[in-house]
C-alpha positions in Angstrom: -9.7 2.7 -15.3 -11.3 3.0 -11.7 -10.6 5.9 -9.4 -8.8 5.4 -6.4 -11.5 5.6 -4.1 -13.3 2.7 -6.1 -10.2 0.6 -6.1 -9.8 1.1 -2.4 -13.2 0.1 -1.6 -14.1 -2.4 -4.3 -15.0 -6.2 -3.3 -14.1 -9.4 -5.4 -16.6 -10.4 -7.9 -18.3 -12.8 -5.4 -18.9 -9.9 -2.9 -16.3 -10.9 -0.2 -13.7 -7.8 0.9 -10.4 -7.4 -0.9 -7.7 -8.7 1.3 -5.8 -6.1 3.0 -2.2 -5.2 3.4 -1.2 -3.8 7.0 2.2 -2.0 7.4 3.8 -0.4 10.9 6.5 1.9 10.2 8.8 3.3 12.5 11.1 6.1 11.4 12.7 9.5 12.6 10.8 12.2 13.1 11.6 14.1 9.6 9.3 15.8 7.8 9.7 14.2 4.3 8.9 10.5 5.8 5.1 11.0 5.8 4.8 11.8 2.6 7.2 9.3 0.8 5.6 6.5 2.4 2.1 7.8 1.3 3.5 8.2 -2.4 4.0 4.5 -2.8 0.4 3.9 -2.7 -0.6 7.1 -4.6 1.8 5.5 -7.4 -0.4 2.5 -7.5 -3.7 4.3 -7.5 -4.6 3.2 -3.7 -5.7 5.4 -1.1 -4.9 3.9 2.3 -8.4 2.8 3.9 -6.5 3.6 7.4 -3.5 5.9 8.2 -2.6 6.8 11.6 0.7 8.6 13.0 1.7 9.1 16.3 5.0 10.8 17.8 7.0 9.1 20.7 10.3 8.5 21.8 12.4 11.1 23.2 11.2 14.3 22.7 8.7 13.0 19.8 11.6 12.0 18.3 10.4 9.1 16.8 7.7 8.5 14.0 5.6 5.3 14.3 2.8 5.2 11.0 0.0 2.2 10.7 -1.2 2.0 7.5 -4.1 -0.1 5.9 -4.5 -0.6 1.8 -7.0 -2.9 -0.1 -6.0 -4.5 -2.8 -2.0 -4.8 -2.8 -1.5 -8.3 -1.8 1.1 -9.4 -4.6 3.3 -6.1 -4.4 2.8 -5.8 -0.4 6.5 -7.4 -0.3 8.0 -5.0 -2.5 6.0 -2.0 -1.1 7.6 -2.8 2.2 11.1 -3.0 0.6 9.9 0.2 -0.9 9.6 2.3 3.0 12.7 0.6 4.0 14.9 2.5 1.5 13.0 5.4 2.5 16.0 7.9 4.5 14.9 8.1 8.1 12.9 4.5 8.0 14.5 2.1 10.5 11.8 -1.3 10.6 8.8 -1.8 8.6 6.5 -4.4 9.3 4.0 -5.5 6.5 1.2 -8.3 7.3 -1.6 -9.3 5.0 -5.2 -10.4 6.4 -7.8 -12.2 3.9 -10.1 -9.6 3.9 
């Protein structure tokens, strides 16, 4: 079994990049959200190659997370469905580029 760091960084067999899943959440604020959203890549065995949160809003009321992961093209879909069920999610966004 390869670690998570391997999976993360590993290439196709013919060198070229692993496509790579892009998702922008937007969510309250809460303390819980971060970590939730992070867990349904830990589940998989990915490390996210980029994660970046910023408050805005109102009072940094509001929680916007980018997140990048290599290698979950077929499940991308369902990970997205996944954060929207999440309490305090209110849009996700998922995109995948071709590596």
């Amino acid at each position: 079994m390869s670690s998570p760091l391997s999976v993360a960084a590993a290439a196709r067999a013919d060198g070229a990049p692993l496509p790579t899943a892009a998702f922008s959440i937007h969510a309250r604020a809460e303390p819980g959200v971060m970590p939730r959203v992070l867990d349904l890549f830990a589940k998989r065995g990915l490390v996210p190659r980029r994660w970046h949160s910023t408050l805005d809003g109102p009072e940094a009321g509001m929680l916007t997370i980018e997140v990048e992961v290599c290698g979950l093209t077929a499940a991308a879909d369902y990970v997205a469905d996944c954060m929207r069920r999440i309490a305090g999610v209110e849009r996700v966004a998922a995109r995948i580029s071709p590596g």
